[in-house]
Legacy VTK file of the C-alpha trace (Angstrom):
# vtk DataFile Version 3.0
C-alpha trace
ASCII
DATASET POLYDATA
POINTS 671 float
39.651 44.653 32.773
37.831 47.661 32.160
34.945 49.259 33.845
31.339 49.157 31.294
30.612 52.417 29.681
27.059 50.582 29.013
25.863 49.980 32.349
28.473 51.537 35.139
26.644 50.501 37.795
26.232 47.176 38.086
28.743 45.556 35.477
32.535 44.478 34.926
33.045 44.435 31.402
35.740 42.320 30.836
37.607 41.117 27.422
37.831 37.577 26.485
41.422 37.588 27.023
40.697 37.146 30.388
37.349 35.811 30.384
37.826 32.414 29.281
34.130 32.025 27.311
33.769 33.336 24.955
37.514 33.028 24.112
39.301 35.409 21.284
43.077 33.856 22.478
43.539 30.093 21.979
46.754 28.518 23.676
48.192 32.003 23.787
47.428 32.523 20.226
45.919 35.791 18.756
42.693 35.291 16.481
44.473 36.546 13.735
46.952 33.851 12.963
44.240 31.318 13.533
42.218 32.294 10.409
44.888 30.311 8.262
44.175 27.731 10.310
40.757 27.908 8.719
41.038 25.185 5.443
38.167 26.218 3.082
39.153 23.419 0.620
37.780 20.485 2.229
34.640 19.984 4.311
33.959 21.559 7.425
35.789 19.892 10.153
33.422 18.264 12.685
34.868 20.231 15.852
33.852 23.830 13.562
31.822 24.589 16.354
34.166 24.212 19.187
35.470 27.216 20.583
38.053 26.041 22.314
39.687 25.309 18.663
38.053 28.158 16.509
38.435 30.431 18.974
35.966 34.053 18.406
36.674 35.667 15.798
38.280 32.697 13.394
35.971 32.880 10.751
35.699 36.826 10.774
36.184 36.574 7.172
35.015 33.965 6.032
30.965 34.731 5.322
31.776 38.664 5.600
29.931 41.345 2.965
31.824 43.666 1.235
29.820 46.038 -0.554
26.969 46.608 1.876
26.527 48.444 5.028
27.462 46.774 7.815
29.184 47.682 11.442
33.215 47.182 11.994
32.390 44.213 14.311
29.858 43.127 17.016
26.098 43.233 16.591
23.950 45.357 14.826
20.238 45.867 13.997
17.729 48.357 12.986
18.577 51.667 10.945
17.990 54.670 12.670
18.582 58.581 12.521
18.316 58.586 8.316
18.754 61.634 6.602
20.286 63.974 4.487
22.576 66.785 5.472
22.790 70.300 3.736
25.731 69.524 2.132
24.778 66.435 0.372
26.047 64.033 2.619
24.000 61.369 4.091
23.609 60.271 7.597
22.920 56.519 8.829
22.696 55.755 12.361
22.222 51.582 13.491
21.547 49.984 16.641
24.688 49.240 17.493
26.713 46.678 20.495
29.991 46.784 19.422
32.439 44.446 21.355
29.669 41.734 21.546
27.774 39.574 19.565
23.968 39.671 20.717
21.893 42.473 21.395
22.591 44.160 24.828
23.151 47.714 25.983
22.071 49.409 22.443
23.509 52.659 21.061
23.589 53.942 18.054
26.577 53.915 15.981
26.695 55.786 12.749
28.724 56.246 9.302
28.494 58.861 6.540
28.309 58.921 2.883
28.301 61.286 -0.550
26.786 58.692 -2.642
25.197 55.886 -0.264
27.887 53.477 -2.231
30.866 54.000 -0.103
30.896 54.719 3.698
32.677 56.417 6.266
32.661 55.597 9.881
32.205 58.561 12.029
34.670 58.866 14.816
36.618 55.487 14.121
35.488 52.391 13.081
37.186 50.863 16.910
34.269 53.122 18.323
31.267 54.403 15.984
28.932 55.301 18.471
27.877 58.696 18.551
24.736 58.203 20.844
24.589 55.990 23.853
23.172 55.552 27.014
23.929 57.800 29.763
21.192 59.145 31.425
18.716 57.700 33.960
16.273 57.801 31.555
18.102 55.856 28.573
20.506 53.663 30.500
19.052 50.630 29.742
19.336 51.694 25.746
19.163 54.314 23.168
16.449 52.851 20.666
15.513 53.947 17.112
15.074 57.385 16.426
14.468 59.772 13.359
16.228 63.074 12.251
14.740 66.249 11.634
17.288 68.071 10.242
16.840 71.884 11.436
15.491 71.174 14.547
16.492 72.655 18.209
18.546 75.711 17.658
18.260 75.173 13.811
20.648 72.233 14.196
20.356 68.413 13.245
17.804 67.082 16.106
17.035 63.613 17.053
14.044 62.489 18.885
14.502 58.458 19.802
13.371 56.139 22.582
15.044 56.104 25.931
14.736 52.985 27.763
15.026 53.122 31.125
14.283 49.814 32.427
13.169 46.420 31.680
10.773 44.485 30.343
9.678 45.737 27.174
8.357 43.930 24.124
5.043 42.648 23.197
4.561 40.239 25.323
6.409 41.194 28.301
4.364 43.023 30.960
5.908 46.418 30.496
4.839 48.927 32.178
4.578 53.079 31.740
7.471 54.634 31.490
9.597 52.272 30.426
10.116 53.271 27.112
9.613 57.288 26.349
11.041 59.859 23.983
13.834 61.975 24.274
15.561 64.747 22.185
19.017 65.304 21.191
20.794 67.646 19.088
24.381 67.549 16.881
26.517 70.521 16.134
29.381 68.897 14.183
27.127 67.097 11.372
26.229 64.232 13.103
29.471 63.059 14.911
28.022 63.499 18.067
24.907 64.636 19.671
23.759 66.720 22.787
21.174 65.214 25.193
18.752 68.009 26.676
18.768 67.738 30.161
16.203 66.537 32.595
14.096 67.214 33.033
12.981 68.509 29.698
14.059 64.918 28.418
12.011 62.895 28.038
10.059 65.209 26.312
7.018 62.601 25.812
6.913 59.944 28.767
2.966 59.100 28.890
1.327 56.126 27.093
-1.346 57.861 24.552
-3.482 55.553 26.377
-4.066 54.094 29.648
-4.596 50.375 27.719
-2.107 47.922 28.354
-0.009 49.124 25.533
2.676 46.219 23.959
5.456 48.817 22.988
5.931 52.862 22.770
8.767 53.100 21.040
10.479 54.169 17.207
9.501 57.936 16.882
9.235 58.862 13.188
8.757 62.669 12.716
8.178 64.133 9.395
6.646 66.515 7.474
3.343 65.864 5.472
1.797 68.804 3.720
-1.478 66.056 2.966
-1.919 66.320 7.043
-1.453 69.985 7.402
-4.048 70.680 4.591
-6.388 67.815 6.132
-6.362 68.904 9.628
-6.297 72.793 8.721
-9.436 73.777 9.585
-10.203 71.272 13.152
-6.764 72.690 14.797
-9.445 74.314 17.674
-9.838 70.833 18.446
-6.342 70.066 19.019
-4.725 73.294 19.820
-1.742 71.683 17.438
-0.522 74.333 14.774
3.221 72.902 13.600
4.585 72.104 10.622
5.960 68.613 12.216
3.851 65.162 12.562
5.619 62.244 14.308
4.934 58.624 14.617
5.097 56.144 17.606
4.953 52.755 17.312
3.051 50.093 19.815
-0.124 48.273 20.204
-2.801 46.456 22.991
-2.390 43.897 24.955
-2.384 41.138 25.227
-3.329 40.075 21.670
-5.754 43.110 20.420
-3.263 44.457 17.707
-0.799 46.590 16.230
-1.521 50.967 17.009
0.449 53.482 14.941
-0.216 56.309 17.140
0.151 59.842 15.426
1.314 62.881 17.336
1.372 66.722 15.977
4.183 69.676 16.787
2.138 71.717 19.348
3.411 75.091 17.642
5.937 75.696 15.640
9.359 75.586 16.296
8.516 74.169 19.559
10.527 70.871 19.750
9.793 70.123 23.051
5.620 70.576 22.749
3.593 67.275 21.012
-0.084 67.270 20.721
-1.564 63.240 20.890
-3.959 63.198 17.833
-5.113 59.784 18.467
-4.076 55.813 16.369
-3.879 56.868 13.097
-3.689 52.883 11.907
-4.695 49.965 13.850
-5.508 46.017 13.107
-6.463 43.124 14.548
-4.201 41.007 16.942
-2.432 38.383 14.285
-4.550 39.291 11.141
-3.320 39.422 7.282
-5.050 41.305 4.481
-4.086 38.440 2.095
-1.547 35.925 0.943
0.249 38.932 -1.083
0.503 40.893 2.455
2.350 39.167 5.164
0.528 39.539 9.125
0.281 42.276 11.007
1.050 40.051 14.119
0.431 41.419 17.413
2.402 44.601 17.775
4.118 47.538 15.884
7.949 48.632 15.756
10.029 51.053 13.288
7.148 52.452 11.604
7.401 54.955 9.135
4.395 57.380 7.198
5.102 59.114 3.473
3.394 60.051 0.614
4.811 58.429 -3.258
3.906 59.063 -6.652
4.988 57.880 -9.693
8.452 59.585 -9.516
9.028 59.281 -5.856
8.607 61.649 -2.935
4.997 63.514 -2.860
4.562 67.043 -1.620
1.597 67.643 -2.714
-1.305 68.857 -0.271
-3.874 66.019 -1.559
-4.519 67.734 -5.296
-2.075 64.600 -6.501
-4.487 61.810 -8.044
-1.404 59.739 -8.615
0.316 59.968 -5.254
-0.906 57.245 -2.026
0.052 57.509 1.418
2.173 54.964 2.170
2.741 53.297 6.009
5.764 50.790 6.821
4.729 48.720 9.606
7.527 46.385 11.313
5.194 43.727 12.919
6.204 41.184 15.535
4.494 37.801 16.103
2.574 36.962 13.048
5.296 34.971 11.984
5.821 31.550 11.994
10.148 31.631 11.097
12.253 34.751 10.500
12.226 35.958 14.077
8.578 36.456 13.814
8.687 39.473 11.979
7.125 40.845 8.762
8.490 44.211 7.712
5.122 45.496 6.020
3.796 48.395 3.848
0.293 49.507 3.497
-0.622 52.088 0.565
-4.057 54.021 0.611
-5.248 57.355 1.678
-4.992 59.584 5.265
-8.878 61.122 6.024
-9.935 63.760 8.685
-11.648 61.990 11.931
-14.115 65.055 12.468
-15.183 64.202 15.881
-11.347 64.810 17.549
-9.611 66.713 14.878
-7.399 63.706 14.271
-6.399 61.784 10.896
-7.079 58.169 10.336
-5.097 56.008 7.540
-7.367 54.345 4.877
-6.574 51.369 3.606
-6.638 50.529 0.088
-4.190 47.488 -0.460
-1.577 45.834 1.225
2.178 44.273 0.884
5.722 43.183 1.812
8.925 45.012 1.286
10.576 41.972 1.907
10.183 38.400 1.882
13.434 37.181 2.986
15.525 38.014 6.435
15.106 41.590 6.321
13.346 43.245 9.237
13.000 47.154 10.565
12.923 49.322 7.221
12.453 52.580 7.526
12.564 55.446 4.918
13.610 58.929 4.735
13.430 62.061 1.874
15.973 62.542 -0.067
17.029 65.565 -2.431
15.454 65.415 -5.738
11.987 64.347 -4.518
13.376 60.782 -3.457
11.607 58.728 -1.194
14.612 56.011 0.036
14.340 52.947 1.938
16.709 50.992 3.910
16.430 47.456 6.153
18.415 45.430 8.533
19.120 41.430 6.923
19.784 39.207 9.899
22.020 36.574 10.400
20.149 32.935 9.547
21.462 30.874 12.731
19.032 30.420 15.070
21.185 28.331 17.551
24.170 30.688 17.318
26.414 28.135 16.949
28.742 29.833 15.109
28.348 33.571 16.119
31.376 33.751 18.479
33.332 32.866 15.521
32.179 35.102 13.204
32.221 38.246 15.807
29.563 40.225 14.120
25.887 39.980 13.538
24.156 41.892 11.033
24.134 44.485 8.288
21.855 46.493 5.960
20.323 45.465 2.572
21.206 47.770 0.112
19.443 50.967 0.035
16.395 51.304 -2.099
14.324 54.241 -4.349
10.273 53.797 -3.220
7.455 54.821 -5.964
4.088 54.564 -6.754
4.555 52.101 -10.109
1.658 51.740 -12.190
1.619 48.975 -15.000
-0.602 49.838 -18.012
-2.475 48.422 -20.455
-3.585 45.001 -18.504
-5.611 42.552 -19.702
-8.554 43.203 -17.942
-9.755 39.477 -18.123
-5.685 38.793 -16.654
-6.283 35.910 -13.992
-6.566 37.260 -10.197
-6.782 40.794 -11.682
-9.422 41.540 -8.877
-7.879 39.518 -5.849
-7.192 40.596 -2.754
-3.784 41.439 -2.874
-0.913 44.333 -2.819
-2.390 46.189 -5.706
-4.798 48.360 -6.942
-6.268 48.205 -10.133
-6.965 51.887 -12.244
-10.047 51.815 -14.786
-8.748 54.490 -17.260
-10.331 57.030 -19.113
-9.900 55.483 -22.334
-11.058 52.548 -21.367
-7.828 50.758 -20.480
-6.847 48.776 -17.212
-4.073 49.686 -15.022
-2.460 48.181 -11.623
-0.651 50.290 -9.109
1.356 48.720 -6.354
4.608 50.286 -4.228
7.742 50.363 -6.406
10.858 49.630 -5.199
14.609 49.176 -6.794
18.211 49.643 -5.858
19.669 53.568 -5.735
21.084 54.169 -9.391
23.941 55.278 -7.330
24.683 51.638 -6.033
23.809 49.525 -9.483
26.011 51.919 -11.463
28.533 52.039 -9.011
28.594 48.147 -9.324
28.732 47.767 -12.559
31.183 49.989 -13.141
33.835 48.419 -10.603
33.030 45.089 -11.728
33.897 43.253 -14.951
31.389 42.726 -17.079
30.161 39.580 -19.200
27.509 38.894 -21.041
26.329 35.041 -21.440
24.090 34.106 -24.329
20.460 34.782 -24.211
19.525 30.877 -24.302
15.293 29.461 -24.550
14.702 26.291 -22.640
11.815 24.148 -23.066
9.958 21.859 -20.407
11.462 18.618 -18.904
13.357 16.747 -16.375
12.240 16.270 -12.598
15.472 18.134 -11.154
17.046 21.494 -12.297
18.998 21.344 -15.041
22.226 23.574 -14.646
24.235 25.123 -17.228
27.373 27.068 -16.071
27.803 30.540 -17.743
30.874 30.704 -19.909
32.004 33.123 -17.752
32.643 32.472 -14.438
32.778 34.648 -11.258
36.388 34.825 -9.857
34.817 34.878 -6.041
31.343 35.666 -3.871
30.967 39.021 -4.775
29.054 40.292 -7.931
25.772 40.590 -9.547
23.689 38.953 -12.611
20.736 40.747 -14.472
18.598 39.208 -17.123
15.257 39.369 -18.227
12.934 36.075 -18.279
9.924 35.184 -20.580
7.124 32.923 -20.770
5.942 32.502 -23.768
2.550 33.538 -24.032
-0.305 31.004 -25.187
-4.287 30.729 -24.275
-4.165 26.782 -25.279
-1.383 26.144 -22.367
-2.151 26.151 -18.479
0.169 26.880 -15.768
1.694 23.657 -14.683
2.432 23.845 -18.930
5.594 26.132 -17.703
9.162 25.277 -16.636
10.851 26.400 -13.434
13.331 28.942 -14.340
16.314 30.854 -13.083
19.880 30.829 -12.210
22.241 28.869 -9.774
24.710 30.993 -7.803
27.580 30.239 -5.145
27.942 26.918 -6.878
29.916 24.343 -6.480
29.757 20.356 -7.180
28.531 20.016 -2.866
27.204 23.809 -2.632
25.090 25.865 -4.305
21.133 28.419 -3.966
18.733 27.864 -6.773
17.490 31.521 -7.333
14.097 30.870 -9.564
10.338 31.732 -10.407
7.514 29.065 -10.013
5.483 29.851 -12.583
1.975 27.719 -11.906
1.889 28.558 -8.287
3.468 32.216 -8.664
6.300 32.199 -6.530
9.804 33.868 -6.848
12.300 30.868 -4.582
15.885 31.346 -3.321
16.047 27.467 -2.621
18.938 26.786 -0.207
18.801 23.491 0.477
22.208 22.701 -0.650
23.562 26.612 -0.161
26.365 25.355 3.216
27.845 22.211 4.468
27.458 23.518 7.218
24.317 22.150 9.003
23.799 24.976 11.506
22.752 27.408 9.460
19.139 27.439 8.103
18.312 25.671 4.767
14.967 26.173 4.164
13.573 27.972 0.843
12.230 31.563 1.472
9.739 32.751 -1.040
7.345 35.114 -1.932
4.531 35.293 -3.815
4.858 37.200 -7.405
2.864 37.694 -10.159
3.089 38.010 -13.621
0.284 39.962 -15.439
-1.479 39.506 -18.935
-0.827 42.440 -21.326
-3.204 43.686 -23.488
-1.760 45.853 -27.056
-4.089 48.821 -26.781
-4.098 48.890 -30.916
-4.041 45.133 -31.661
-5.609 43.558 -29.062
-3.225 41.151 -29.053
-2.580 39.322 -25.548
1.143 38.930 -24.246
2.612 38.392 -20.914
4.657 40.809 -18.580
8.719 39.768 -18.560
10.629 39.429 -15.298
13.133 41.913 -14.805
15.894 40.377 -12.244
18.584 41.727 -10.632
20.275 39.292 -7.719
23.595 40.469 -5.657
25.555 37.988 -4.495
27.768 39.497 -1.668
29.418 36.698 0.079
26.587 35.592 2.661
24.192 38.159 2.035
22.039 37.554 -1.187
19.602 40.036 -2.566
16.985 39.384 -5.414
14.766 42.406 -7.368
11.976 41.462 -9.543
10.131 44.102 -11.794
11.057 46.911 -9.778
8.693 46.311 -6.956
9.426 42.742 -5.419
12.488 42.206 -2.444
13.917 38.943 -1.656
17.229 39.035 0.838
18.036 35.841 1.547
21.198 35.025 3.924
23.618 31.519 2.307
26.728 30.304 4.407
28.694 28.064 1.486
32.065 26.963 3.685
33.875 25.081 0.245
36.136 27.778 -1.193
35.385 27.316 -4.925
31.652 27.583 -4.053
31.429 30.422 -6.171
29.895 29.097 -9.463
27.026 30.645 -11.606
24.907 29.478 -14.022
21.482 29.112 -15.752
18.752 26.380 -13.939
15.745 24.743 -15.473
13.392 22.322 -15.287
9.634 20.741 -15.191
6.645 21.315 -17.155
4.945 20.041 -20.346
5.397 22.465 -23.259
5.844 25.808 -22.228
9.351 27.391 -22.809
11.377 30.360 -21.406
14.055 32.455 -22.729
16.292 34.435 -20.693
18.135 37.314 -22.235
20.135 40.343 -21.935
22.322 38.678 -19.209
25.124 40.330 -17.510
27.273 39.262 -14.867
28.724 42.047 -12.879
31.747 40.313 -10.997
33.979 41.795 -7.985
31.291 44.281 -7.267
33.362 47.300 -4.453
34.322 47.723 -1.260
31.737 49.808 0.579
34.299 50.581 3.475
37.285 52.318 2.105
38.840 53.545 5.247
38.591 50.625 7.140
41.417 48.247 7.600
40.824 44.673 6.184
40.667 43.360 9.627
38.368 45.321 12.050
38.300 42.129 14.425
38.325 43.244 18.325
38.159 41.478 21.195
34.618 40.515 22.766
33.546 41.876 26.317
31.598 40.513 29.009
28.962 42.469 30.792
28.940 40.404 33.367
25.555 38.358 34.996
23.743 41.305 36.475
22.438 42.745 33.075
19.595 42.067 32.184
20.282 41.076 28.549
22.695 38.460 27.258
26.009 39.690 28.697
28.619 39.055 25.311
LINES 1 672
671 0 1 2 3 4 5 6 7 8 9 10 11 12 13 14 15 16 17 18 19 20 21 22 23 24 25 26 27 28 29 30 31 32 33 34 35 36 37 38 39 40 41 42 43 44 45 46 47 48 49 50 51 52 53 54 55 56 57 58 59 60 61 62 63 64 65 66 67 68 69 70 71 72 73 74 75 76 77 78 79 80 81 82 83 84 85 86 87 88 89 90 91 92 93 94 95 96 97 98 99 100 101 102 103 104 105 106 107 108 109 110 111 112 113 114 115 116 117 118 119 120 121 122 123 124 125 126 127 128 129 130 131 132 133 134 135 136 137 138 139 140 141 142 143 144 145 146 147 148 149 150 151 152 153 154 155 156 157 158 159 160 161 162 163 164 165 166 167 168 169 170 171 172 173 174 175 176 177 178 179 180 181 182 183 184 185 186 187 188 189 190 191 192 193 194 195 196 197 198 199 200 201 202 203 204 205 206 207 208 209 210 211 212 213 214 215 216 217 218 219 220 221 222 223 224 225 226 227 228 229 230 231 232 233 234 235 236 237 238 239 240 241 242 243 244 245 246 247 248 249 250 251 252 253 254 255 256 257 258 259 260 261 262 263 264 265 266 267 268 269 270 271 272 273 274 275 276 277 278 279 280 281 282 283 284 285 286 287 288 289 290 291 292 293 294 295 296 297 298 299 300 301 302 303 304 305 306 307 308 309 310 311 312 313 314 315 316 317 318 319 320 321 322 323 324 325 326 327 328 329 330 331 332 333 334 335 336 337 338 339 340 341 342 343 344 345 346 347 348 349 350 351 352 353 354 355 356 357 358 359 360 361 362 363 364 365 366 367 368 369 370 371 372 373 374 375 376 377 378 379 380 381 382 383 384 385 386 387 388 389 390 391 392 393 394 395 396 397 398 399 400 401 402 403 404 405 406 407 408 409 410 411 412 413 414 415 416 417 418 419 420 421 422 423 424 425 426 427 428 429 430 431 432 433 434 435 436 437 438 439 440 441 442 443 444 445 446 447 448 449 450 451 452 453 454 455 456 457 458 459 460 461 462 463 464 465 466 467 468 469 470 471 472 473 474 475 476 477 478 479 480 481 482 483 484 485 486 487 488 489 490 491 492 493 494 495 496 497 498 499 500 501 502 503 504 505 506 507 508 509 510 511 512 513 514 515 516 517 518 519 520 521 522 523 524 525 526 527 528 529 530 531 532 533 534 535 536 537 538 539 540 541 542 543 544 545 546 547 548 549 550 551 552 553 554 555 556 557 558 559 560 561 562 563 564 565 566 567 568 569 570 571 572 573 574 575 576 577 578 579 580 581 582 583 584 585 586 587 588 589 590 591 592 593 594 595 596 597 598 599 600 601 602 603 604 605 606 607 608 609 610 611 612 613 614 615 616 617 618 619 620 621 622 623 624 625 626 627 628 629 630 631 632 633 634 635 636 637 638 639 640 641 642 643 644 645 646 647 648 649 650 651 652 653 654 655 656 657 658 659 660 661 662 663 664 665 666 667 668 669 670
């Protein structure tokens, strides 16, 4: 036994060893010589989910990612404390509960990087967290925060929520107080950080409003040179003068809607000092802009406000006529599956409220960053006038039946460039051209059409990095025409040699104005295949979805098997000399990394989907195809990038440890 750093006062924290459930010892047998125990080459074995035989821990292995982000062991969630030191290096901070597999006493543990390929845990991967609770005011957690990175004293500075007691969440009645902001500081590069002490923290404890507010929590602070020039002449108004703007996250109860409100640096160099300028964003409880846009449910979390152009990061004052403002709204409760949540962005244009000196967000259209089970993205500037993105993918088991077993929960998708992408020369009589949707269309000067939407697409650093530790093949380019009521699957020549690598390709549909929609084949490729296994990765061309059908992805049954999807479409060129009509190709990139599968489309759609195959030769790829009438596809410039890298260098192979109990007096779920 060992006394809980997490919650001293009322908790035992015990390891499984002697605390028979969850178990990590099985008849006086370590975990470790159980995994060969695990047999991979026939079906799973009807007593899979029986601890008392697959003790925690057993299938550690067996589902684990390689070449993303993802904690030594134990649970993880949302990214946190992003940036960029001065020498380079980059920072990432997670919600982190190492020891135990659910969500409990939340710190943050953190890792470093020179490349955001390869990562290094700071302290020791047996104990990453740098920032934890230990205060009055955060002992219940330490909760997202955001860097600024010459803050108090001119050093790395975080400001994050404190929690200090329970309930919180949307629909919990929380009270004031609860959640509230609090500083910190690091003078060894992020390896560990210095809480001020009370009471100067928390330095902002009082609900902007005295609504019933669903959540206060997920400071962002950044700079915005759009704001300062907007607000530069009503700062009587607000007495604010600094160069800093931050973000907190929340909404109204019970059901009125998500608030983003927006706070300003009360002078500068004053870290302690915010101004309340007022909700910079709000919508209605449970509404969606359109099919294209997800919900904006009933409450905010891990928000995040920056300004893109074309080539990334904008720091222009407003004289930019390509840049937007860009929000990322994580929204709870407008969800039917995927824990509820949509992780949003909304792209448009920040305007002066007169009245109050404040700023209000304009919105011009609306969309996803990622259809599948990704949740909490956040971004944060990068050298070079990069604007990157990162995510949390969640385990797909609601039931848990298997999380003991696998000892962690959670990781990161990999990290992602953000852009303003415009498409020209559009057909401007292109079908749903003028929908509702998450895009804007551009009337040019010359009389040509453009659409802009939000660009997004994996770090060069990552694909390159990939493709260069992998080996590379190159299957045919191959045209299929329409037929058959079932896909059609045709192996590549080359095969992967496991569950780790990466295809590319391009896909088109031929272009003609005498066929219709339902005229086109289904199209795509088959990964993590096997004759009993396999995900159907694929576009729908007549109803304009992108599918990662999973159906048949595990054996076994616990883990979710419905298709996710999002909608995607494909636009009608128009040659600006010729006048000749063609149709936009589909540009796809999909990572296979073990359970964790990620799909790019044309540089701005995100699909991470999350596939459990148990069989041990489920590893197969191939080309898929099937349905329509007439219309044909060809896919071309294929590669397949297989073995992919090992994100974790310094980390041993096994990074199992044993699981703790918190005992029954927390007031989370204890392992």
């Amino acid at each position: 036994m060992k006394l809980s750093l997490s919650w001293p006062l009322l908790a035992v924290c015990m390891v499984d060893a002697a605390w028979p459930d969850p178990m990590s010892y099985r008849g006086g047998i370590d975990i470790r010589s159980s995994l060969a125990m695990v047999d991979q080459g026939q079906p799973p074995p009807a007593d899979l989910g029986d601890r008392s035989v697959y003790g925690n821990s057993s299938l550690f292995h067996v589902w684990r990612p390689k070449a993303h982000f993802i904690a030594p062991n134990g649970w993880m969630n949302d990214p946190m404390g992003l940036f960029q030191l001065n020498d380079g290096k980059f920072h990432a901070g997670y919600q982190s509960h190492p020891n135990h597999v659910y969500w409990g006493n939340i710190s943050m543990g953190a890792a470093w990087s020179t490349d955001l390929v390869t990562w290094h845990d700071y302290n020791s991967w047996v104990d990453p967290r740098t920032l934890y609770p230990s205060q009055l005011y955060d002992i219940t957690g330490v909760f997202d925060g955001s860097i600024i990175p010459e803050g108090w004293n001119g050093y790395p500075t975080i400001i994050y929520t404190s929690v200090k007691n329970f309930p919180v969440g949307w629909n919990s009645p929380e009270v004031e107080y609860s959640e509230t902001q609090s500083l910190a500081y690091s003078t060894d590069s992020g390896q560990s950080w210095i809480k001020l002490d009370f009471p100067v923290n928390p330095i902002i404890s009082n609900w902007p409003t005295k609504f019933n507010t669903t959540g206060f929590r997920d400071p962002y602070a950044f700079q915005s040179p759009r704001l300062s020039a907007l607000l530069e002449n009503s700062t009587s108004l607000t007495n604010a003068t600094g160069d800093w703007f931050l973000t907190i996250s929340g909404g109204v109860r019970p059901t009125e809607g998500g608030r983003l409100y927006l706070y300003r640096q009360t002078k500068p160099n004053d870290w302690l000092g915010w101004t309340f300028l007022g909700p910079v964003f709000g919508t209605a409880g449970n509404s969606s802009y359109s099919k294209w846009s997800g919900n904006y449910g009933f409450n905010y979390e891990t928000c995040a406000v920056t300004r893109l152009n074309p080539s990334g990061k904008a720091t222009d004052d407003g004289s930019d006529g390509t840049a937007l403002d860009v929000l990322g709204l994580g929204t709870e409760a407008g969800r039917l599956d995927h824990e509820l949540h949509w992780p949003l962005w909304v792209a448009g244009s920040m305007s002066l409220v007169a009245s109050n000196g404040s700023a209000q967000f304009d919105r011009e259209f609306s969309g996803v960053v990622d259809f599948g089970e990704l949740y909490a993205s956040v971004s944060f500037p990068v050298a070079g006038g990069r604007q990157v993105l990162v995510g949390w993918t969640y385990e797909d088991e609601e039931g848990g039946e298997h999380v003991y077993q696998r000892g962690y929960q959670g990781a990161f998708c990999l990290f992602r460039d953000l852009f303003v992408q415009v498409t020209q020369n559009i057909d401007p009589n292109s079908p749903g051209l003028h929908d509702v949707g998450s895009w804007g269309v551009r009337n040019n000067s010359d009389g040509s059409t453009g659409v802009v939407t939000i660009g997004q697409k994996i770090v060069p650093e990552i694909t390159t990095a990939f493709r260069s530790a992998s080996k590379v093949s190159k299957p045919k380019a191959t045209t299929y025409a329409s037929g058959g009521s079932s896909p059609a699957y045709v192996p590549f020549s080359t095969q992967p040699t496991g569950r780790f690598y990466a295809i590319c390709a391009t896909l088109d549909f031929e272009y003609s104005a005498n066929m219709t929609a339902v005229d086109y084949p289904y199209a795509g490729f088959r990964v993590l295949a096997s004759d009993q296994e396999y995900t159907d990765v694929y576009y729908d061309f007549a109803n304009e979805y992108f599918n990662v059908s999973r159906l048949h992805s595990s054996l076994v049954t616990s883990y979710n098997n419905n298709t996710d999807y999002g909608p995607l479409r494909l636009w009608q060129l128009k040659d600006a000399k010729t006048g000749v009509i063609s149709r936009q190709s589909l540009q796809v990139t999909i990572i296979v990394d073990n359970s964790i599968l990620e799909v790019y489309v044309n540089d701005h759609f995100a699909l991470t989907s999350r596939v459990y195959p148990w069989l041990a030769n489920s590893i197969g790829a191939g080309f898929i195809s099937w349905g329509g009438s007439s219309g044909k596809v060809t896919v071309s410039n294929v590669e397949l990038w297989d073995g992919l890298l090992n994100a974790w260098p310094d980390r041993p192979y096994d990074t199992i440890t044993p699981l703790e109990y918190d005992g029954p007096l927390v007031p989370w779920n204890g392992t």
